[in-house]
C-alpha positions as CSV (number, residue, x, y, z in Angstrom):
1,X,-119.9,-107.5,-100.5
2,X,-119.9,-111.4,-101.0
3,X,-117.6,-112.6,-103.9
4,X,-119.7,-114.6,-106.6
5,X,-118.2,-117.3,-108.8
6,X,-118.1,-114.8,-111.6
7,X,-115.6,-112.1,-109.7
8,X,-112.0,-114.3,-110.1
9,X,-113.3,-114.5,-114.3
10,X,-113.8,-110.3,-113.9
11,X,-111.0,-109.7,-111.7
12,X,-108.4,-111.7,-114.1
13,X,-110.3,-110.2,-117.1
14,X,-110.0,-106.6,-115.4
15,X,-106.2,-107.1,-115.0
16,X,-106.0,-108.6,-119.0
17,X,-107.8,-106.0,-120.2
18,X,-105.3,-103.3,-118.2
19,X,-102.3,-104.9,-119.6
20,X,-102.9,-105.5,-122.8
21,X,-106.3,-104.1,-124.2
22,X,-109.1,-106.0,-125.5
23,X,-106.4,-108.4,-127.0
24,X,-105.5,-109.8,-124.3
25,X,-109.2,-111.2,-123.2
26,X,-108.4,-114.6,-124.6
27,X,-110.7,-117.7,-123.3
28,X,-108.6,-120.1,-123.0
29,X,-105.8,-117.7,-121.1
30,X,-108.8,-116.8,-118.7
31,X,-109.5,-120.0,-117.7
32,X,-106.0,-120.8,-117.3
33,X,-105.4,-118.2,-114.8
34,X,-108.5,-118.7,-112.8
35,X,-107.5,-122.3,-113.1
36,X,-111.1,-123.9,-114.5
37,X,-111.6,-125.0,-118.0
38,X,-113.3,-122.9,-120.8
39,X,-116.6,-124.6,-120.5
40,X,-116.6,-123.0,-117.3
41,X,-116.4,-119.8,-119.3
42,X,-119.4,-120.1,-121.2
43,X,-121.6,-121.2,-118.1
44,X,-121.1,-117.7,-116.9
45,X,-120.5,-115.4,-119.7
46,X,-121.9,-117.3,-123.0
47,X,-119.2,-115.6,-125.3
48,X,-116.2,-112.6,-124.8
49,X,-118.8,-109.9,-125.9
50,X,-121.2,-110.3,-122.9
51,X,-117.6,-110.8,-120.7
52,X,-116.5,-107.6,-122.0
53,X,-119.9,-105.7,-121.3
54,X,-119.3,-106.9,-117.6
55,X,-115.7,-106.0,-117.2
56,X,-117.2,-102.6,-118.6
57,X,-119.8,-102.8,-116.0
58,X,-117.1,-103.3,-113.4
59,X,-115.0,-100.1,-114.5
60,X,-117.6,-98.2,-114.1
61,X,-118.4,-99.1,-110.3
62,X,-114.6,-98.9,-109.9
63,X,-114.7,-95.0,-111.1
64,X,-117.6,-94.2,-109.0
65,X,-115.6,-95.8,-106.4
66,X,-112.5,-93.9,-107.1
67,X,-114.1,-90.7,-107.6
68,X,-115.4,-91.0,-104.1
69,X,-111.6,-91.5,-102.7
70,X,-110.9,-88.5,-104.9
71,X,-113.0,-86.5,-102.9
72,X,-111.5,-87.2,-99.7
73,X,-108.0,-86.1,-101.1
74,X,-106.4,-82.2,-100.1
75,X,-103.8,-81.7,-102.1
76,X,-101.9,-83.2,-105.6
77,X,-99.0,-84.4,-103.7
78,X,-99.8,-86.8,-101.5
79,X,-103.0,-87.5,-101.9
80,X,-104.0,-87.7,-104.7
81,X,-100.5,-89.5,-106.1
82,X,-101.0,-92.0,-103.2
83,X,-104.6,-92.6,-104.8
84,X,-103.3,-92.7,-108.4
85,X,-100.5,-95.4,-107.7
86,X,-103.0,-97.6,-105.4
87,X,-105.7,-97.6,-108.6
88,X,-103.0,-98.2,-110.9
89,X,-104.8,-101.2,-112.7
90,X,-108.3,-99.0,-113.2
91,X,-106.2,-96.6,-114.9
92,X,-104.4,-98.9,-117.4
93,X,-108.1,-100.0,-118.0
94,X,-109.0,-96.8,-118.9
95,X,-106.2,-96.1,-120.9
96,X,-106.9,-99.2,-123.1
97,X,-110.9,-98.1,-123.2
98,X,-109.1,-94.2,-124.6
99,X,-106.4,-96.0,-127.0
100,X,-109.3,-98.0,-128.4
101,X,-112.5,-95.5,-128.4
102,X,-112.9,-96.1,-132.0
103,X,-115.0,-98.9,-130.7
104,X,-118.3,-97.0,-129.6
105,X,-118.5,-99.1,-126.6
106,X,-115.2,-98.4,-125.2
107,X,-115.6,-94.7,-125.8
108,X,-119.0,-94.5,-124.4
109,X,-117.5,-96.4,-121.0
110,X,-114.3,-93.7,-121.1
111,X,-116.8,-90.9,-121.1
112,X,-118.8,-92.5,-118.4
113,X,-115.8,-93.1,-116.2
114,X,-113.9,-90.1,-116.7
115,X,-117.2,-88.1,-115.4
116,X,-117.5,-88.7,-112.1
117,X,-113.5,-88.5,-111.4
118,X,-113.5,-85.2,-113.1
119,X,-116.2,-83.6,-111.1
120,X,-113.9,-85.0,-107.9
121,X,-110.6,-83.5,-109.0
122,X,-112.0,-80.5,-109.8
123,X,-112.1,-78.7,-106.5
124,X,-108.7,-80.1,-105.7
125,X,-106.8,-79.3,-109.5
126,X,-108.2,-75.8,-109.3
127,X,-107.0,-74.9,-106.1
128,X,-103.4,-76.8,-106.7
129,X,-103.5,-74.3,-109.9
130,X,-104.5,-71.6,-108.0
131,X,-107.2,-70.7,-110.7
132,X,-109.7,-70.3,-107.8
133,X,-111.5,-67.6,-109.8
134,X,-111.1,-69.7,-113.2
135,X,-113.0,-72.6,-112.9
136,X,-113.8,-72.6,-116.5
137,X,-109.7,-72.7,-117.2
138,X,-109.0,-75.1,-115.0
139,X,-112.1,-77.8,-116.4
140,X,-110.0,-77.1,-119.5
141,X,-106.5,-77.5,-118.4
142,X,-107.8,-80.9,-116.3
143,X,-109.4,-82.0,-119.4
144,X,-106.2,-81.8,-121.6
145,X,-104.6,-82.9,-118.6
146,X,-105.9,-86.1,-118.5
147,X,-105.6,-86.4,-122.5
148,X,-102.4,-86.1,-122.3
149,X,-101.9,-88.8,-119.0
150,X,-103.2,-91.6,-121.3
151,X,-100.8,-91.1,-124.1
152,X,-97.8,-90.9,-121.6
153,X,-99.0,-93.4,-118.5
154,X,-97.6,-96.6,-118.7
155,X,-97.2,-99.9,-116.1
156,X,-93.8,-98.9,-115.4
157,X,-94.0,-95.0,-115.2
158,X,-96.7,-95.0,-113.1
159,X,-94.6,-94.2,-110.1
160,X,-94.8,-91.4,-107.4
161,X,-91.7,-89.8,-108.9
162,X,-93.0,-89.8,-112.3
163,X,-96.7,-88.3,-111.2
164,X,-95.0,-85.5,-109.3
165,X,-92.3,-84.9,-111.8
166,X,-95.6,-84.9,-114.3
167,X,-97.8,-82.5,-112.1
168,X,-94.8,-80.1,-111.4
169,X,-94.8,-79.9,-115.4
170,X,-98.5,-78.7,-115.5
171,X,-98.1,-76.6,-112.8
172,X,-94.9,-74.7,-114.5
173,X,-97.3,-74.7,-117.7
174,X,-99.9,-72.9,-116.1
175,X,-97.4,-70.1,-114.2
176,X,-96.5,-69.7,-117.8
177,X,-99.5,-69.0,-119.1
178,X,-100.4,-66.7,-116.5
179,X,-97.1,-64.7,-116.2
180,X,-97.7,-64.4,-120.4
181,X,-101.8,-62.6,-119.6
């Protein structure tokens, strides 16, 4: 797909926005890092609310995107881990959109994201569970699952030996669970 002159605003936006929240999306530290002036700015984007609605807009092709990596992916570890760690930035995104869903916007964009990876991990969580015959379980387990990610996923801990370390935990939970039945 061609780049337009809009993309290096979204792209340093998207990486702002990852970092450091909604915060961070400050004009004048936008157009420094894409090197125009703020004028520029408001050519393209008229104010930060219409910027934000687009860097929304972007997520949410990135998640449809993702999703359909996720579906390619046949077990935890690699795979998916290797997929995590290479979308690193969309998740910090999304952790910001789940830190800050008081705004209805942000929540409304989580929701929207989170759906299509969900219905793509499904297939591979249950089976790594081995709760084959509990789908309904393992929705719930990958729901809490991925609650509990955002609170603990950070730009530095976002590394293969921390997402193994944190599936092995989830994996040990659910043994437990089932040993306890």
């Amino acid at each position: 797909m061609k780049e337009t002159i809009k993309d290096p605003w979204i792209k340093i936006g998207y990486d702002l926005f990852a970092n450091d929240g909604p915060k961070g999306l400050k004009i004048e530290l936008l157009a420094r890092k894409v090197a125009k002036n703020k004028s520029s700015f408001y050519h393209h984007f008229a104010d930060i609310e219409v910027f934000t609605d687009q860097l929304l807009a972007y997520h949410l092709k990135q998640s449809k995107a993702i999703a359909e990596e996720a579906m390619s992916c046949k077990a935890i570890d690699p795979d998916l881990i290797h997929l995590l760690i290479k979308v690193k930035t969309d998740i910090l995104f999304n952790r910001h959109l789940r830190i800050h869903r008081d705004n209805p916007v942000f929540k409304k964009c989580f929701l929207e994201a989170n759906r299509p990876v969900e219905e793509a991990l499904l297939p591979i969580w249950t089976a790594a569970l081995g709760l084959n015959t509990k789908k309904n379980l393992a929705k719930i387990i990958l729901n809490l699952t991925i609650e509990n990610f955002y609170l603990q996923v950070t730009d530095t801990n976002l590394t293969y030996e921390w997402l193994v370390s944190y599936f092995d935990e989830i994996k040990k939970m659910v043994v437990a669970m089932e040993i306890s039945n």
